[in-house]
C-alpha atoms as one frame of an Amber mdcrd trajectory, in Angstrom:
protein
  49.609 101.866 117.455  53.042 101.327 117.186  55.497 100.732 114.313  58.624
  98.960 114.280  61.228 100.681 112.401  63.477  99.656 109.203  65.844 102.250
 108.767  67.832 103.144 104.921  69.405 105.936 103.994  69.460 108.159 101.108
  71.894 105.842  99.587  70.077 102.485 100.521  66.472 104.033  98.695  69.114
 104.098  95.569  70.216 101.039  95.764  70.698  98.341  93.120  67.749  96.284
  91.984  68.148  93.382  93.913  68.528  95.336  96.659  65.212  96.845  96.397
  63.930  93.365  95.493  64.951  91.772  98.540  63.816  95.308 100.791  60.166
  94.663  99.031  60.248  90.778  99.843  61.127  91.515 103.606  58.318  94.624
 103.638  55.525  91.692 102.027  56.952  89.359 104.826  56.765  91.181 107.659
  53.644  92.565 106.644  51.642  88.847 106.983  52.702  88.995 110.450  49.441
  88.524 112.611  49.276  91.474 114.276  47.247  92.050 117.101  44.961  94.768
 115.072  44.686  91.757 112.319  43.502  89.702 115.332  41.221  92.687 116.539
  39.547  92.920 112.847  39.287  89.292 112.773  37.631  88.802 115.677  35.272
  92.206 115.084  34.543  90.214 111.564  33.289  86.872 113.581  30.741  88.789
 115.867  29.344  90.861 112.759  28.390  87.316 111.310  27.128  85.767 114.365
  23.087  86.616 113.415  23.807  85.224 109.653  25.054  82.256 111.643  22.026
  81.949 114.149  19.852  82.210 111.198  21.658  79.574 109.472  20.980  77.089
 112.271  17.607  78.109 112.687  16.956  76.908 109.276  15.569  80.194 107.824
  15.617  80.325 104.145  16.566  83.138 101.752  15.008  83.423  98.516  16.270
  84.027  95.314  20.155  84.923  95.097  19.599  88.654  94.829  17.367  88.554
  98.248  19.539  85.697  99.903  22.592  88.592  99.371  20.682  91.567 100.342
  19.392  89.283 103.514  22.764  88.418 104.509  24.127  91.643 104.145  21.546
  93.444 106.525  21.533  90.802 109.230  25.686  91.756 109.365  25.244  95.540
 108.942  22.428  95.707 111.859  24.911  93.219 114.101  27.523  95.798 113.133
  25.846  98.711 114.501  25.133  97.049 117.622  28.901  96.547 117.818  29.059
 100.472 118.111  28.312 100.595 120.928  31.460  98.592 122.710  33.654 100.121
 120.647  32.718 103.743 121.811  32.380 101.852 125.247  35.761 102.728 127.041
  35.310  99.131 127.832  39.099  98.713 129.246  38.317  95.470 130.457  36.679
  93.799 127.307  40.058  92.782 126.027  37.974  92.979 122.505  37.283  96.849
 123.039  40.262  97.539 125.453  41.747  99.545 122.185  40.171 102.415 122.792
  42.106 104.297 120.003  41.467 101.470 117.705  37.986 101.369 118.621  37.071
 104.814 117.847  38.802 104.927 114.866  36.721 102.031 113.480  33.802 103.191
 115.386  34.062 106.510 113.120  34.439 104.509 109.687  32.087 101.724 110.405
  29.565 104.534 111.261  29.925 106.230 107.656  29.818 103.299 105.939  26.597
 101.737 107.967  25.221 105.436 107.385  25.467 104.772 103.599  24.047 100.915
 103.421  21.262 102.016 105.964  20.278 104.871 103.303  20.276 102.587 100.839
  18.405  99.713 102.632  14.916 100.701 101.626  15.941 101.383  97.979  17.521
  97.925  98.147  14.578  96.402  98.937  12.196  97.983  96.281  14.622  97.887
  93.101  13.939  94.074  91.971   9.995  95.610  91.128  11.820  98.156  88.539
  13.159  95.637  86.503   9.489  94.603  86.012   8.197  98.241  85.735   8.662
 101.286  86.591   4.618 101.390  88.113   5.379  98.178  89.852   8.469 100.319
  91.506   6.337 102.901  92.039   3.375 101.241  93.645   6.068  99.596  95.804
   7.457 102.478  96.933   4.274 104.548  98.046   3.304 101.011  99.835   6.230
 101.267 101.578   5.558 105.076 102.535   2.371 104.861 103.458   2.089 101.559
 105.458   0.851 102.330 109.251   3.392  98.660 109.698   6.832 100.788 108.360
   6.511 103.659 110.686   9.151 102.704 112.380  11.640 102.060 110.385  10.877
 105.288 108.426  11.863 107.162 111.532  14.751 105.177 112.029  15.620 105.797
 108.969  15.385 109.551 108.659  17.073 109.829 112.320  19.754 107.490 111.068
  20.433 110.078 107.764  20.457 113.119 109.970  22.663 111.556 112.953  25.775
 110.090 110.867  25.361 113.494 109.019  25.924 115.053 112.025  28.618 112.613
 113.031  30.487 113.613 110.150  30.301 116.914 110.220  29.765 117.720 113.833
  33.830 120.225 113.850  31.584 122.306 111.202  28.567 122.641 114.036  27.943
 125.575 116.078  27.965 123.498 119.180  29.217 122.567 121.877  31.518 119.166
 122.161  29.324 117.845 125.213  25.954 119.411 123.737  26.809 117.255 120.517
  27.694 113.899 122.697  24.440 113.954 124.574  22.502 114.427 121.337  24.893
 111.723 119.805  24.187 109.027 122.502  20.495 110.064 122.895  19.652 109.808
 119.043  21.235 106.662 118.360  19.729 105.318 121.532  16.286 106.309 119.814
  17.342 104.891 116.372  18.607 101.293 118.033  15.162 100.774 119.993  12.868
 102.028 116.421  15.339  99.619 114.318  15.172  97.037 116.477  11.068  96.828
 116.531  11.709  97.005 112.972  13.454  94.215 112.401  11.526  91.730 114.845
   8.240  93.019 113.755   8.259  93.692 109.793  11.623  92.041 109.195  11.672
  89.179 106.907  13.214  86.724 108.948  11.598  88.419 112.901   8.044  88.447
 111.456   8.609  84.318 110.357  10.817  83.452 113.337  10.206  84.438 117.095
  13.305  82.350 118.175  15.482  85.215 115.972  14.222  87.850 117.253  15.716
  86.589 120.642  18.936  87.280 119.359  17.826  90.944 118.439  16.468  92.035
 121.655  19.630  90.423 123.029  21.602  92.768 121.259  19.337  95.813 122.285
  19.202  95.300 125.920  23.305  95.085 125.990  23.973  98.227 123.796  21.093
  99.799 126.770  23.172  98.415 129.649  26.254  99.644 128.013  24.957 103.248
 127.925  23.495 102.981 131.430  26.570 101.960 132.502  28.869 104.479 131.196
  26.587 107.461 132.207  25.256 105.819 135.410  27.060 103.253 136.614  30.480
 104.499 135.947  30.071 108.113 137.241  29.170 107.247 140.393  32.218 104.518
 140.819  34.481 107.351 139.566  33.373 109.443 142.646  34.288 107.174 144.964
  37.919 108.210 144.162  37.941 112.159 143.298  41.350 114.357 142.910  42.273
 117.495 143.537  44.362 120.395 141.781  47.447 120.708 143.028  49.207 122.546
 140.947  48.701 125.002 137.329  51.927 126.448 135.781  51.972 127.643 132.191
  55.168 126.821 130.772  55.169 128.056 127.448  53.213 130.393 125.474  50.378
 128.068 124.589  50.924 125.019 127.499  50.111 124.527 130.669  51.145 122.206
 132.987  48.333 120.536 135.467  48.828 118.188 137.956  46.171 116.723 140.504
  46.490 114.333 143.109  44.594 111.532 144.647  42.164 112.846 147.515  42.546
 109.010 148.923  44.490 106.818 149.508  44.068 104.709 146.290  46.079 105.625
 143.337  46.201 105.236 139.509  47.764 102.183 138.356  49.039 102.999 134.951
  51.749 102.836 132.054  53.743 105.714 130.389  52.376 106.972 127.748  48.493
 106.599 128.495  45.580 109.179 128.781  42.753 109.529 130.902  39.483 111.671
 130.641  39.778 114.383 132.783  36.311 115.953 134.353  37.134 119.353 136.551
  33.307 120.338 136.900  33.198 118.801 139.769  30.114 116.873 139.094  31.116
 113.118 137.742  27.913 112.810 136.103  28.874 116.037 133.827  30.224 114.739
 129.880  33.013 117.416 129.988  35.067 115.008 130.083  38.539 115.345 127.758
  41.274 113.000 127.045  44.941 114.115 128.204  48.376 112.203 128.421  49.904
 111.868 131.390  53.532 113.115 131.437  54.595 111.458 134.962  56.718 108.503
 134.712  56.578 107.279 138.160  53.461 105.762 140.333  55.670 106.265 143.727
  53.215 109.280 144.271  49.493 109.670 144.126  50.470 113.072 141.499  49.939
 113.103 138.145  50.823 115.683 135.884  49.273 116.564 132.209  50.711 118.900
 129.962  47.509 120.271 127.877  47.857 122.985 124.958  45.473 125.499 124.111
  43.520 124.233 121.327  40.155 124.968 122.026  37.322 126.483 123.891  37.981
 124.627 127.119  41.954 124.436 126.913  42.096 128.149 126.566  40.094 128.570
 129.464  42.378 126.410 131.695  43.643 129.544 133.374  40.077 129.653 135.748
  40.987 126.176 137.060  41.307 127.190 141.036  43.728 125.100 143.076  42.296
 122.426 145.376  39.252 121.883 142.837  37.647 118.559 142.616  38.529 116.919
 139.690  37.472 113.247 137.925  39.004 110.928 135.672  38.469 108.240 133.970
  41.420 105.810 132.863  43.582 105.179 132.220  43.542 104.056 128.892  45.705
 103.840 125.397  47.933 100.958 124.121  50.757 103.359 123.395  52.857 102.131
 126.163  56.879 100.785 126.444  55.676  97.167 126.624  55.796  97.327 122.821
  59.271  98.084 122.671  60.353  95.072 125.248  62.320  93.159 122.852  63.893
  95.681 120.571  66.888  97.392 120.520  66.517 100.654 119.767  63.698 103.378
 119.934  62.310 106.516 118.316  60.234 109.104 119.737  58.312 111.638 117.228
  56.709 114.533 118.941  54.650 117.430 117.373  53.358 120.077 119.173  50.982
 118.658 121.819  51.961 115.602 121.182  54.750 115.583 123.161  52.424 114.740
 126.551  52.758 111.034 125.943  56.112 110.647 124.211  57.490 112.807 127.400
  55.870 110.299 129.766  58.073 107.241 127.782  60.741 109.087 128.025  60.863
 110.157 131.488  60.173 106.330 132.442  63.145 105.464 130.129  64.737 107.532
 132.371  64.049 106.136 134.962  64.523 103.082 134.364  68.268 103.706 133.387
  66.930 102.068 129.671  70.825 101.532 128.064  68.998 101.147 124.774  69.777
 103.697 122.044  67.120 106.931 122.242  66.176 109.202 120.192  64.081 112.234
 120.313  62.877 114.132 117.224  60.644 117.112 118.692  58.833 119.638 116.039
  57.072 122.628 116.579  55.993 126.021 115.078  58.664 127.941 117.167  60.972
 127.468 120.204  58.811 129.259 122.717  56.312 126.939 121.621  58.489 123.894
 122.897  57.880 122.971 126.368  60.648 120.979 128.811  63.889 121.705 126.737
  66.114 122.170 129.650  64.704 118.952 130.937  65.725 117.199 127.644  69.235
 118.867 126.668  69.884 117.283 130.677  68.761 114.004 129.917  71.319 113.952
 126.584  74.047 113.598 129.782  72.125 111.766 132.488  70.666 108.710 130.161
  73.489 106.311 128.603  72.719 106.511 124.983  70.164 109.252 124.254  69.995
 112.258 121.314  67.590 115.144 121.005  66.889 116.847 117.561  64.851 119.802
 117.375  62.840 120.808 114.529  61.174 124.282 113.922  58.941 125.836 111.218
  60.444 129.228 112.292  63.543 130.120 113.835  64.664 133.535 115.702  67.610
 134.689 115.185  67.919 135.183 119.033  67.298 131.585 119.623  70.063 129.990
 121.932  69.805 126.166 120.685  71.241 126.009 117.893  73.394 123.834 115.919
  73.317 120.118 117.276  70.082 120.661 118.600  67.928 122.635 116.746  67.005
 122.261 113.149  65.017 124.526 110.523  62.025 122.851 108.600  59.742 119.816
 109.232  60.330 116.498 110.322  61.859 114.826 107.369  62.589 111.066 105.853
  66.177 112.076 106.300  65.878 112.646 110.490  64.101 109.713 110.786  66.445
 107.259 108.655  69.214 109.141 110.735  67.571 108.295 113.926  68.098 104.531
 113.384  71.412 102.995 114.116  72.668 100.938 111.113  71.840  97.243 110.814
  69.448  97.457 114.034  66.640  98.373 111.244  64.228  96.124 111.833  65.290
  95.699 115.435  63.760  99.778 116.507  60.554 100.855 117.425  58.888 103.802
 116.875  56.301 105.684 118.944  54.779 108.734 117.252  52.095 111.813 118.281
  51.554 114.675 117.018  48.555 116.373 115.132  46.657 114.831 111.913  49.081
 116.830 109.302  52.380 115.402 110.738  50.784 111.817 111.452  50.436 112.077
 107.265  53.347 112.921 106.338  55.238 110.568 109.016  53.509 107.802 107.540
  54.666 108.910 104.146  58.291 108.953 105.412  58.048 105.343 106.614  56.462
 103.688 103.630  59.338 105.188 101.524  61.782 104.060 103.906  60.088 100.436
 103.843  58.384 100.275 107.021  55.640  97.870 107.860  52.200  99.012 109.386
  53.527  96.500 112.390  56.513  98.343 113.073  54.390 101.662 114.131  52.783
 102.816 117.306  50.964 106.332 117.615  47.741 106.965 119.343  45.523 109.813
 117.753  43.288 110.930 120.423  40.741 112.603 117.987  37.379 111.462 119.735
């Protein structure tokens, strides 16, 4: 997601009322710009009422205004769980779900909040009878329970409850990233076909309608092929082009450097800055799969290189990796790419820790591209030997026209040799960033920022008290 970048100073925050008047006008303006995630949300809110539609059409009638809500709202939150399934897709080229960053993020919040209504459906449903009494609510409720007809949505139900729960909370499980997927994909499979019967079978409007429930079963069979086709389907195109390791190289004390190349003669057409899901078990059906950036700027070569920290328990087993290994991937993917920045005339790169993968790839094909734009680099980590490529960028300060480095450390040895111009004590603060911009190109600068959750924060702090529009921002997040 990027962010294009209004710059002010210290000095400019301070300024006189009208000032900040006019600043707050041109933030509200620029913010009603359509934005292609506005057009993403809007289009995501079109499909989710595509069933209340249908129904609409079909002439089905809702009774009552408290049941004509409640109806409305569960024919949108069952097409909205259907619409998890793209979303989690890595369905490139669906230019709807093509977001892949965007599409897990909403796929995560749409999932807590469907989690919540579908907990709440049945209770929903029975409440009107305690307004009459509460043995009326009560008689409803053990009909409910004990109906042979409800069995499956009662299961659906309690799987639903137990999966989001284990959605949400799945870093706090003892298991394994691909043991959880599998589980994931297999339980909501389960939960789709049980809710689905449901709703065609005892459903107010599928028990009434047979021409609705066409629409339902619709749904169902394309969230199936979706899943047969990434697990299936997919693997077995993906082995039709398989790479190899060519080369491992730790290059700092908690990075390593990988790159593969292309065992045929087809190779990966991509854009700086994107990932792809890298499988080294050699098996293309296996879900280890895990999402790194690619660092190489140029396609000339069938090599691509990944720089990958140790972060976990398959990172920090990199070191086993043998040379000459098969090795899949998926990809590429992410929106995070220099196409954003085509028509503005400056740019900012924020890097934390392992985030510097795909700001390194921009860079590089900056580079490369002898970009005579104004670059800046603002690169933070815990400590200098945790920083990976620093020769590489201190050369590029003299090789590029118009680019600056700034390096920021939590900790800093007193036998450190950058020092000065270069290297900076602290976190990355409002003040680097407004005095990355060049004055009066403010809302001419784009900004491309990765790093982990904490920084992402407190970046996006820095640019709302600087006056910066959601717009004017690009970052991908890569938690999946």
């Amino acid at each position: 997601m990027v962010f294009l970048w209004c710059h002010y100073t210290l000095g400019d925050i301070m300024n006189s009322p009208i000032s900040i008047k006019t600043q707050a006008l041109n933030l509200h303006l620029r913010s009603l710009k359509f934005t292609k995630h506005k057009r993403l949300a809007c289009a995501y809110l079109a499909l989710a009422i595509v069933p209340f539609v249908i129904a609409q059409l079909l002439g089905m009638e809702f009774t009552g205004v408290y049941s004509s809500v409640l109806g409305a709202v569960n024919l949108i939150a069952m097409m909205v769980f259907f619409m998890q399934f793209p979303l989690a897709g890595r369905l490139k080229y669906l230019p709807l779900f093509a977001n892949i960053d965007w599409g897990i993020t909403k796929h995560k919040q749409f999932g807590k909040y469907l989690g919540i209504f579908f907990f709440l459906h049945p209770i929903l449903i029975v409440l009107p009878k305690g307004f009459i009494s509460i043995d009326d609510l009560w008689l409803s409720i053990v009909s409910v329970v004990t109906s042979p007809n409800m069995l499956t949505g009662i299961i659906a139900w309690l799987t639903m409850a137990v999966w989001v729960l284990m959605s949400i909370y799945k870093d706090k499980l003892n298991l394994r990233y691909e043991t959880w997927r599998l589980l994931h994909v297999i339980g909501f499979a389960i939960i789709a076909t049980l809710a689905t019967l449901h709703v065609t079978t005892i459903g107010s409007h599928g028990q009434f309608n047979h021409a609705f429930n066409i629409t339902w079963w619709s749904l169902y069979c394309v969230s199936m092929a979706l899943l047969i086709y990434n697990y299936f389907i997919k693997p077995r195109n993906i082995k039709k082009h398989p790479y190899a390791i060519n080369a491992l190289e730790k290059i700092s004390e908690c990075d390593w450097k990988l790159s593969i190349k292309s065992k045929t003669a087809q190779s990966l057409n991509y854009q700086a800055g994107q990932f792809v899901w890298i499988n080294t078990s050699g098996n293309p059906y296996n879900l280890e799969q895990h999402p790194f950036s690619i660092v190489t700027a140029s396609q000339q070569h069938k090599m691509i290189s990944f720089i990958i920290r140790e972060l976990g328990d398959y990172t920090s087993s990199l070191s086993q990796l043998e040379l000459g290994a098969t090795v899949y991937i998926d990809g590429p993917y992410g929106n995070m790419t220099l196409e954003q920045a085509n028509l503005t005339r400056g740019i900012t790169l924020i890097a934390g820790g392992a985030g510097i993968a795909p700001i390194l790839g921009l860079l590089r094909q900056l580079a490369e591209q002898h970009d005579p734009r104004p670059i800046r680099l603002i690169y933070a980590n815990h400590t200098l030997d945790r920083m990976v490529c620093l020769y590489e960028l201190i050369a590029l300060e003299q090789t590029m026209v118009d680019f600056k480095l700034k390096l920021v450390c939590e900790h800093i040895e007193n036998n450190d040799l950058l020092s000065g111009r270069h290297l900076v004590k602290g976190f990355i603060d409002l003040q680097q960033i407004a005095a990355s911009v060049t004055t009066q190109l403010e809302t001419q600068w784009t900004f491309y920022v990765c790093g982990p959750e904490s920084m992402l924060t407190a970046t996006t702090g820095h640019f709302k008290q600087l006056g910066v529009a959601n717009n004017q921002i690009h970052f991908e997040q890569l938690a999946f």
